[in-house]
Wavefront OBJ file of the C-alpha trace (Angstrom):
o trace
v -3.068 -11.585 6.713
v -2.026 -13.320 3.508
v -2.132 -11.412 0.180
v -5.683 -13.193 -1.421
v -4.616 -11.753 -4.887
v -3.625 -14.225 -7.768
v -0.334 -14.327 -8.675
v 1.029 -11.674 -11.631
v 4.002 -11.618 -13.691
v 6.810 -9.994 -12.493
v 9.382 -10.834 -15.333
v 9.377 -12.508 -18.516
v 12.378 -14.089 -20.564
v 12.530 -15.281 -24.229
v 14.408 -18.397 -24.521
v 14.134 -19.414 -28.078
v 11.610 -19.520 -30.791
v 8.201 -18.831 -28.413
v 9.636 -20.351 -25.338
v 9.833 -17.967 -22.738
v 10.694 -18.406 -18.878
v 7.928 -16.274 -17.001
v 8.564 -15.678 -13.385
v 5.339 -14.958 -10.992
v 4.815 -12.182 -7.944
v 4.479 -15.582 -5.810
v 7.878 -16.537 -7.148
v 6.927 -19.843 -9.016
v 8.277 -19.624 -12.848
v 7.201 -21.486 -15.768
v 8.197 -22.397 -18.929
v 5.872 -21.600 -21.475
v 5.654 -22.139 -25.545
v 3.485 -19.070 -26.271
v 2.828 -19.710 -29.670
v -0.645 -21.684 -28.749
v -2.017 -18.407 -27.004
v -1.115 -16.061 -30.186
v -4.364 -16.231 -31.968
v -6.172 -13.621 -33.421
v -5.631 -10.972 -36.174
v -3.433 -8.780 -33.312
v -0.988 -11.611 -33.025
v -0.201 -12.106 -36.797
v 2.777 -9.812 -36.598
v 3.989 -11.136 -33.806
v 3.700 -14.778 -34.890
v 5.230 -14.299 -38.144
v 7.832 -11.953 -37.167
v 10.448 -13.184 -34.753
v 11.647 -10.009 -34.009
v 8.063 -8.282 -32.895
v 7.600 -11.319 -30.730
v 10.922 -10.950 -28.806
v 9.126 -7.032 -28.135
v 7.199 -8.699 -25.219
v 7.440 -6.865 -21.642
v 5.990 -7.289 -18.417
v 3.449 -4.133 -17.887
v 3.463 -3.750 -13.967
v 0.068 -2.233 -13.572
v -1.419 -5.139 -15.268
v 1.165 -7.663 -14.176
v 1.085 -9.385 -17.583
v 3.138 -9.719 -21.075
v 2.634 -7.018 -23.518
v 3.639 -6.284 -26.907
v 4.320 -2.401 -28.080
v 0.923 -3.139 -30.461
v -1.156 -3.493 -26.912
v -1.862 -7.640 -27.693
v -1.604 -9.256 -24.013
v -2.026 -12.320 -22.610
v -3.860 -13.223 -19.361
v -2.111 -13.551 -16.420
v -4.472 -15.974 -15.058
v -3.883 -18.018 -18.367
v -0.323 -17.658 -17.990
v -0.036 -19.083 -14.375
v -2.192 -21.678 -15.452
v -5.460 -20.972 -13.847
v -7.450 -20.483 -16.727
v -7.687 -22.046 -20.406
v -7.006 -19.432 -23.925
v -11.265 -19.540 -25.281
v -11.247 -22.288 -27.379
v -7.638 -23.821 -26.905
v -8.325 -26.645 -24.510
v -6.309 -27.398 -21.692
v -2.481 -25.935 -22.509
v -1.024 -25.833 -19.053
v 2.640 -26.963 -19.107
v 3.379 -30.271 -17.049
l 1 2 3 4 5 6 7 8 9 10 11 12 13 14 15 16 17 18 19 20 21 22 23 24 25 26 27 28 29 30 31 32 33 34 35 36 37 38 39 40 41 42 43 44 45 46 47 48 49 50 51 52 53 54 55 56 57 58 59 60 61 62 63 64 65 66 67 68 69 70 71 72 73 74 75 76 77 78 79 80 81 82 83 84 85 86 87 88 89 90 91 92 93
């Protein structure tokens, strides 16, 4: 029986600037520039402030990025599956 679930991060790796290599439980990876997806008065800090940014760490029960000041990201919108509200369609090529 195959595992139905979509696919969560497993690990996450800043490259440089927002660039980050995000690997996936069905072990696909992507490179992603995350700076798009950090909107909103929770991002500011992290946006402005290279060192908050680099915080980010996979949470396993949610399978997603976090930051120590609980801002997330989707994993759905991550993988690619779904669109950031109002941001159009930002899945890498």
């Amino acid at each position: 029986m195959s595992d139905s679930r979509p696919p969560r991060v497993r690990s996450v790796e800043v490259l440089e600037g927002f660039l980050v290599k995000i690997a996936f439980t069905d072990d696909s990876e992507r490179r992603l520039d995350l700076l798009p997806f950090l909107r909103g008065p929770i991002f500011d800090e992290i946006r402005e402030d290279a060192a908050r940014f680099r915080e980010l760490h996979v949470d396993p029960e949610l399978g997603t990025i976090v930051w120590p000041n609980g801002a997330d990201i989707d994993p759905d919108v991550l993988y690619g599956s779904e669109t950031p509200e109002g941001q159009g369609d930002l899945r890498a090529s």
